[in-house]
ROBATOR-481104 format. One record per residue (C-alpha): residue number from 1; x, z, y; residue in three letters. Coordinates in steps of 0.1 Angstrom, whole numbers. Example, Ala and Ser with C-alpha at 12.3 -4.5 7.8 and 13.67 -1.06 7.14 Angstrom:
<resi->1&X->123&Z->78&Y->-45&resn->ALA>
<resi->2&X->137&Z->71&Y->-11&resn->SER>
This chain:
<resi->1&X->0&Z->0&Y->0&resn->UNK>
<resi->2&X->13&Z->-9&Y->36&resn->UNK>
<resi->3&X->3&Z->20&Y->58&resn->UNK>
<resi->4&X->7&Z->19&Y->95&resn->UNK>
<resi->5&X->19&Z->51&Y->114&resn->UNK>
<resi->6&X->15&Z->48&Y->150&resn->UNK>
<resi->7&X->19&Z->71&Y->182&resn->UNK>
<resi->8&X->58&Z->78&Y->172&resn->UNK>
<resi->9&X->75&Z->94&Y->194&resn->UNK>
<resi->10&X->107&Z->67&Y->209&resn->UNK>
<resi->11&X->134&Z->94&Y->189&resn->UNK>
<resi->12&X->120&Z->88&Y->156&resn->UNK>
<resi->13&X->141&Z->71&Y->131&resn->UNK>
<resi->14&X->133&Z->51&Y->99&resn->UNK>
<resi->15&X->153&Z->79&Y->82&resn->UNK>
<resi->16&X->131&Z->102&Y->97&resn->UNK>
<resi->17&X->99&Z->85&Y->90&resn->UNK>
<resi->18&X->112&Z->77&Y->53&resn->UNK>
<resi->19&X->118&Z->114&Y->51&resn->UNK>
<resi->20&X->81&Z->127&Y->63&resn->UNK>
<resi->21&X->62&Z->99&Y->37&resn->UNK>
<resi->22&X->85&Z->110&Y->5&resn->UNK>
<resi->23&X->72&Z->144&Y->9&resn->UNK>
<resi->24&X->42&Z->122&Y->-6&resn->UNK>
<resi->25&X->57&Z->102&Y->-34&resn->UNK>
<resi->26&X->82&Z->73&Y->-34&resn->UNK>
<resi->27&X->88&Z->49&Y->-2&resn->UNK>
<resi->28&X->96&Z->15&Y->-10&resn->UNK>
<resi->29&X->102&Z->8&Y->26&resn->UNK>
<resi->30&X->99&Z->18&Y->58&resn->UNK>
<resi->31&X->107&Z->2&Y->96&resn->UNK>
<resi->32&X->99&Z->12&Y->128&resn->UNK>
<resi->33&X->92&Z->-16&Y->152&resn->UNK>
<resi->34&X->117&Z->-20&Y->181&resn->UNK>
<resi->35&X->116&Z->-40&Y->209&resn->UNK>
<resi->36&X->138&Z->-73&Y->206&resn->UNK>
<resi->37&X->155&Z->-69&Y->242&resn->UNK>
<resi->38&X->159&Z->-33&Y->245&resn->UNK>
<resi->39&X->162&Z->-24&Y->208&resn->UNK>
<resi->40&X->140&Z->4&Y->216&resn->UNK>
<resi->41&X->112&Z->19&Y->200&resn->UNK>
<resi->42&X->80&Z->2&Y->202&resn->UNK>
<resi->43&X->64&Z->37&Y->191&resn->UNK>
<resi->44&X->44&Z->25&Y->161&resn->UNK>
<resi->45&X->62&Z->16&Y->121&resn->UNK>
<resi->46&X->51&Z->8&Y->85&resn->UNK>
<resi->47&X->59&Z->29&Y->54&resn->UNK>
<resi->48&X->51&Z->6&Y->26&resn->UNK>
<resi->49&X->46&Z->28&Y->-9&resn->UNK>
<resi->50&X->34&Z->13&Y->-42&resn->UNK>
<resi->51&X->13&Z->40&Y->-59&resn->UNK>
<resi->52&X->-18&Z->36&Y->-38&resn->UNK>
<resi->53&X->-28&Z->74&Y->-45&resn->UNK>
<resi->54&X->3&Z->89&Y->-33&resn->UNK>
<resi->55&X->0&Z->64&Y->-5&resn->UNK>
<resi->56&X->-40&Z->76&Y->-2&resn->UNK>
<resi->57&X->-28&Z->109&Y->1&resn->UNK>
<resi->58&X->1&Z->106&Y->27&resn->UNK>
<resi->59&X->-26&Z->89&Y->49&resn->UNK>
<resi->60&X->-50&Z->119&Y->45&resn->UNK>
<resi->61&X->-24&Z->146&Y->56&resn->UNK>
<resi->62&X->-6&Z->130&Y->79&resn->UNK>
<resi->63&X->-34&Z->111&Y->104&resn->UNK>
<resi->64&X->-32&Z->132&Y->136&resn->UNK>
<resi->65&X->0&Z->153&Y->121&resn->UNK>
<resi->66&X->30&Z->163&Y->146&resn->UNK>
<resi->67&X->57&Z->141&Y->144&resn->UNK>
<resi->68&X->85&Z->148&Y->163&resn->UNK>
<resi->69&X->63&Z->164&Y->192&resn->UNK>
<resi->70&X->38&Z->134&Y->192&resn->UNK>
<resi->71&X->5&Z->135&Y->170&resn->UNK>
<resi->72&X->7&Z->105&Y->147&resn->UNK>
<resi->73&X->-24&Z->80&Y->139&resn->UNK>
<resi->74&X->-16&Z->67&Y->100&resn->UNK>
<resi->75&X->-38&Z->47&Y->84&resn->UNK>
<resi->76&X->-40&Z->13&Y->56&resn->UNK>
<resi->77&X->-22&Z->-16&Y->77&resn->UNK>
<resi->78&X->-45&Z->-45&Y->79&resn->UNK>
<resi->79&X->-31&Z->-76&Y->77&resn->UNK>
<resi->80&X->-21&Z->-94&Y->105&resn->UNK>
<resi->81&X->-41&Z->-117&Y->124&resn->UNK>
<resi->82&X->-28&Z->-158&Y->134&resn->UNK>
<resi->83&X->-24&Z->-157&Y->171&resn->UNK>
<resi->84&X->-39&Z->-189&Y->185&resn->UNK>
C-alpha cells in the first residue's frame, strides 16, 4: 500500500519518517518530496509498505499524530491524476 503522510514538518528526514512507519511493520520505501530548486522539503512524503494490514494500521495511529512538532495527516495515496 502507498500511503501519503503530509503536514511534515521541513526537518524531517526519510530516515526519520522510515523510522516512525516501522514501528508498524516493514517499509519498502519511503521519500519525502523536495523541491527541485531549493532541495528543500516540500512538507508532504510516501511510505510505501506491502502488508496492507500493517499499512492499515500505521494509517490508523498515526493520522493527526505529532511528528516532529507538526501533526501529521496520513492516509491511502491515491493515484495521481494526468495534468492537462
Amino acid at each position: 500500500m502507498n500511503i501519503y503522510v503530509g503536514n511534515l514538518s521541513y526537518g524531517v528526514s526519510e530516515d526519520n519518517l522510515r523510522e516512525v512507519f516501522e514501528a508498524y511493520g516493514e517499509v519498502s520505501s519511503c521519500k519525502v518530496i523536495t523541491d527541485k530548486y531549493s532541495g528543500r522539503s516540500k512538507g508532504f512524503g510516501f511510505v510505501e509498505m506491502d502488508n496492507d494490514s500493517e499499512a492499515q494500521a500505521a494509517i490508523d495511529q498515526l493520522d493527526g499524530a505529532e511528528i516532529d512538532g507538526r501533526a501529521v495527516r496520513v492516509n491511502e495515496a491515491r493515484p495521481r491524476e494526468d495534468k492537462k
